[in-house]
C-alpha positions in Angstrom: 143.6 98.0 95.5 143.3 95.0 93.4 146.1 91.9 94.4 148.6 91.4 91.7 146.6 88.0 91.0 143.8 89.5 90.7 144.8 91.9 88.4 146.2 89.2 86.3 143.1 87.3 86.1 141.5 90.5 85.3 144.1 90.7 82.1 143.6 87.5 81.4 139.6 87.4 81.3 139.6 90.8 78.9 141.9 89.1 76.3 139.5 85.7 76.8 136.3 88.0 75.8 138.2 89.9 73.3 138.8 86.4 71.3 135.0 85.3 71.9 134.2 88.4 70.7 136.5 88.8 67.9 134.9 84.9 66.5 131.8 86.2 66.4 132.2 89.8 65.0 135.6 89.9 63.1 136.5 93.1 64.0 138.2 95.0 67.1 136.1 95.6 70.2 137.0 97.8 73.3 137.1 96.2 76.7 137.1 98.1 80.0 136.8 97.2 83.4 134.4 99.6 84.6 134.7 99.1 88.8 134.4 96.3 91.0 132.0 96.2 94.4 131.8 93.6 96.8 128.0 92.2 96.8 128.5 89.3 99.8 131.4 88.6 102.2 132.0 85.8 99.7 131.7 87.3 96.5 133.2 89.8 94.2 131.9 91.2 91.1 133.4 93.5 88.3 131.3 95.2 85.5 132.9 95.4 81.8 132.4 97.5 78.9 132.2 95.4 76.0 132.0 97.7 72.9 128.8 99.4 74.6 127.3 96.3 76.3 127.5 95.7 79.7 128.6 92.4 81.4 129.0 91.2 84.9 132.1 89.3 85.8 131.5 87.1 89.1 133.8 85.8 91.6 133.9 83.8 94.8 136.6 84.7 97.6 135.6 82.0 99.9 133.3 79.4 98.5 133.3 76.2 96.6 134.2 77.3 92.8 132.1 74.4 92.0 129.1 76.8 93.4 129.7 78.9 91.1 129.3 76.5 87.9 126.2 75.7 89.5 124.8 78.9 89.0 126.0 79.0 85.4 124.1 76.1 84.9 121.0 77.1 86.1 121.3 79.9 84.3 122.0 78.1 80.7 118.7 75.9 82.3 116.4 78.9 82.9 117.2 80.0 79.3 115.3 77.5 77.9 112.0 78.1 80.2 108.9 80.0 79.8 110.4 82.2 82.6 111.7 84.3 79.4 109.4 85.0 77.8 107.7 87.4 80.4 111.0 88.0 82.7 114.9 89.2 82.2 117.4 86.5 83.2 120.9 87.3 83.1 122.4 85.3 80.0 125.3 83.0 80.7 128.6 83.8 78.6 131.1 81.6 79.8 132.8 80.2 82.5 136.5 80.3 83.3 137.2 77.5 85.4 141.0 78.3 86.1 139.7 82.0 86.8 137.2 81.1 88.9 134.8 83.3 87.0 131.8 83.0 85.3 130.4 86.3 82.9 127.1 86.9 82.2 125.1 89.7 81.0 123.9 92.7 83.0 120.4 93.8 83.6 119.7 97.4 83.6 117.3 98.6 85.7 116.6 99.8 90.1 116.1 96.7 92.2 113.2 96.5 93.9 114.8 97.6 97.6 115.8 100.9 96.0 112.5 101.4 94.3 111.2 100.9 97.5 113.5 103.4 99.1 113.3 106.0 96.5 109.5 106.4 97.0 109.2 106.0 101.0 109.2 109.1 101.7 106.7 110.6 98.8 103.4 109.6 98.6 103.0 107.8 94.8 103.3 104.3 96.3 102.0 102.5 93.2 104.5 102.4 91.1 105.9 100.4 94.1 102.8 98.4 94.7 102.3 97.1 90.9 106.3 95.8 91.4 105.8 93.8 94.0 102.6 92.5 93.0 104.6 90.9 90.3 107.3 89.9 92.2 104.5 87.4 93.5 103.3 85.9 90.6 107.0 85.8 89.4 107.9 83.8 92.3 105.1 81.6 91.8 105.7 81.4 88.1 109.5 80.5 89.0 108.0 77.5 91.5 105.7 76.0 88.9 108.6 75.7 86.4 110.0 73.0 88.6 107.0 70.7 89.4 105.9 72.0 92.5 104.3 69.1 94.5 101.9 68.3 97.5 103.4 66.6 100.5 102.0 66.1 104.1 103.5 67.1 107.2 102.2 66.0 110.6 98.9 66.0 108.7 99.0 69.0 107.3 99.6 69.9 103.3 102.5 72.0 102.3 103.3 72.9 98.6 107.2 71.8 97.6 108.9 73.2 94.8 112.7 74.0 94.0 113.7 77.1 96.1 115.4 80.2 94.8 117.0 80.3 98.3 117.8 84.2 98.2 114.3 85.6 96.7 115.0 89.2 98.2 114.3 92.6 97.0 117.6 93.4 96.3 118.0 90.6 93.9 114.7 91.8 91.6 115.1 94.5 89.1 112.6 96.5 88.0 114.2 97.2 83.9 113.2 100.1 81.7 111.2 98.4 80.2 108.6 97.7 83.4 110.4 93.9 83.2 111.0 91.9 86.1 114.6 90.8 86.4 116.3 87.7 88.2 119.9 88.1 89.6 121.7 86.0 92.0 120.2 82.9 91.3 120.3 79.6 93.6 124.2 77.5 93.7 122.4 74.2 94.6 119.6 72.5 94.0 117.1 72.9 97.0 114.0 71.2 97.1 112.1 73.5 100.2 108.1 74.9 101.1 107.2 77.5 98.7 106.7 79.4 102.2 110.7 79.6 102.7 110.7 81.6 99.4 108.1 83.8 100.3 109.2 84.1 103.8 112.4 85.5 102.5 111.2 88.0 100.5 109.0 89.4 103.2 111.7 89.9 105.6 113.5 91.6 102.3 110.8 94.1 102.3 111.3 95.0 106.0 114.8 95.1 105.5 114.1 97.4 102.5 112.0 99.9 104.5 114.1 99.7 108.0 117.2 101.3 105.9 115.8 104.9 105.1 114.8 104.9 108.4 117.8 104.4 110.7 117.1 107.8 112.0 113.3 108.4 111.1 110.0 106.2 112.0 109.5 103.2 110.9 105.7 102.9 108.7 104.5 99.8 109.5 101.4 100.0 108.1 103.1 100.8 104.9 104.9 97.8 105.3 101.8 95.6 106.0 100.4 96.3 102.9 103.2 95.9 100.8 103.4 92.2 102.3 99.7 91.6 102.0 100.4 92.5 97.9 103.3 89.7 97.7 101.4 87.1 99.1 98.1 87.7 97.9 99.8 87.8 94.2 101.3 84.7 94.8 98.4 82.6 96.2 95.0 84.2 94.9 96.4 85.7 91.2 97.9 82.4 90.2 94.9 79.9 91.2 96.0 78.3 93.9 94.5 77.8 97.2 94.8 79.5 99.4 95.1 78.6 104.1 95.7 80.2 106.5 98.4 77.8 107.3 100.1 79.1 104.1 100.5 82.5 105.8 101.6 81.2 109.2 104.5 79.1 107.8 105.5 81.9 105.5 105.5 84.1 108.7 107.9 81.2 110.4 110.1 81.2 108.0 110.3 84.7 107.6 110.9 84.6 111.9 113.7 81.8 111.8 115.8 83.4 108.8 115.0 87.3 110.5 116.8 85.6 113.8 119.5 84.7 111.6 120.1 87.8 110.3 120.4 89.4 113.7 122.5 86.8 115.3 125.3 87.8 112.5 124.4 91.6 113.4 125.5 90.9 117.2 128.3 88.6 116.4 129.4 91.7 113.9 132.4 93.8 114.2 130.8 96.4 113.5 127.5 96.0 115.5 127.4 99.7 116.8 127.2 100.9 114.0 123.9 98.8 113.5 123.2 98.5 116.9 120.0 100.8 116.2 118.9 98.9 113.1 119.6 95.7 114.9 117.1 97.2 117.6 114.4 98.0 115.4 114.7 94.7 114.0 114.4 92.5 117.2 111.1 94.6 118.0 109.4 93.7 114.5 110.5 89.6 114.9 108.8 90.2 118.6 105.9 92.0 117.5 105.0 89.3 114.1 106.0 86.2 116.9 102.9 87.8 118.7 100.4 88.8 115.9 101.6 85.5 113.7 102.6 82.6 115.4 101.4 82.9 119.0 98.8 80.0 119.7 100.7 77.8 117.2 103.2 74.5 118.1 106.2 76.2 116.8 108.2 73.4 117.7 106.8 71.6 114.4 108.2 74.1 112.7 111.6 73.7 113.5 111.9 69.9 113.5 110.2 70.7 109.4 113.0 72.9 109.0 115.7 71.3 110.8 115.1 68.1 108.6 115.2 70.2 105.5 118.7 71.9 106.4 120.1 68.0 106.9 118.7 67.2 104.0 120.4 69.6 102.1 
């Protein structure tokens, strides 16, 4: 059930399209709310029918509406990239300011998490491979667009470049068309190692392959090589070297943002019901700790990535 408000806003945004609409066309369009779904804890989005074309309509329930201009910004900047030319970004509208909403187009397509899903249990994986393979190089395209940069820490180089901050599986459709597509783009400007990016993204893939499985095994080696694609696109496709320290600090990251994850799982409400996913997932952070980052001074790690959340 919607609130009376929020029908209202609803009311109000259709007439507000209809009158962009009506400027540009001259002529009567239909306008239907199609069904709202909750994506976040914070966030709310509706899909409309515009004539035939579909649009998103986002909301915020908790945070900072100026976040959400943000995004609308970086949108109306990505627009104007080479990013483009080879991938779909959602196009920025408008932005309704006394709404608290921002519209932008929708991409059609399966996100990467459900393509996943949809072909774990057959056996034509490449359909699968070939996606993530690009979501490297798209990730790496997306990096060079903001002049990614070479700084030292504690002796040791790290690439910089602006972060996408949620990178995940779930936010990368694969269109129709065999297109990459961007949604849920970054709120701030974050200025991060390319590894937290990447680290992201791998844990997405886990997260991606644990869901299917809640009552089935696991394929880990499945998993591997789906990991081994993303990062190998990223580094060796796009011509840029590649350390071992590159894969270590991607591993940390993906480590210090997979403990995150679970702490919200146990502070849940609802934590029995993922009590068994929770499980799996503490065994897989214990098992990469081991095969990834045992040997190492993790400690460095987390005064690098202590400083970066102050800094942000």
């Amino acid at each position: 059930m919607l609130s009376k408000k929020r029908e209202r806003d609803l009311d109000i945004l259709s007439e507000r399209i209809r009158e962009s609409y009506l400027k540009q066309s001259k002529k009567a369009i239909k306008i239907e709310i199609l069904g709202k779904f909750r994506k976040t804890f914070n966030t709310i989005i509706y899909e409309i029918d515009v004539d035939g074309e579909r649009l998103i309509a986002k909301s915020y329930i908790y945070k900072d509406k100026e976040l959400l201009f943000n995004e609308f910004k970086f949108l109306l900047e990505l627009q104007n990239t080479s990013l483009v030319e080879k991938y779909e970004i959602p196009r920025p509208i408008d932005y309704y300011a006394d709404l608290g909403i921002i519209v932008l187009s929708k991409i059609q397509g399966i996100s990467i998490r459900n393509l996943i899903q949809k072909f774990h249990r057959g056996s034509n994986y490449k359909e699968v491979e070939e996606a993530i393979r690009h979501c490297g190089k798209c990730l790496n395209s997306f990096h060079l667009l903001f002049n990614m940069s070479l700084k030292y820490y504690c002796g040791i180089p790290i690439m910089y470049s602006r972060s996408y901050i949620d990178f995940d599986p779930l936010n990368v459709i694969l269109t129709p068309q065999s297109r990459l597509g961007l949604i849920d783009p970054p709120e701030s400007i974050v200025v991060d190692p390319v590894h937290r990016d990447i680290g992201v993204f791998l844990l997405g893939l886990f997260k991606a392959m644990i869901i299917p499985t809640s009552f089935g095994v696991l394929n880990l080696t499945r998993l591997a090589k789906y990991q081994n694609i993303f990062v190998n696109s990223y580094f060796n496709d796009n011509n840029l070297s590649r350390i071992s320290f590159d894969y270590t600090l991607a591993r940390f990251f993906e480590y210090y943002y997979g403990k995150k994850v679970l702490k919200r799982y146990f502070n849940s409400r609802r934590f029995i019901q993922y009590s068994y996913f929770a499980f799996l997932f503490n065994i897989y952070l214990w098992v990469n700790k081991r095969k990834y980052l045992s040997g190492i001074d993790m400690s460095k790690f987390y005064v690098l990535i202590n400083n970066l959340e102050v800094a942000s």
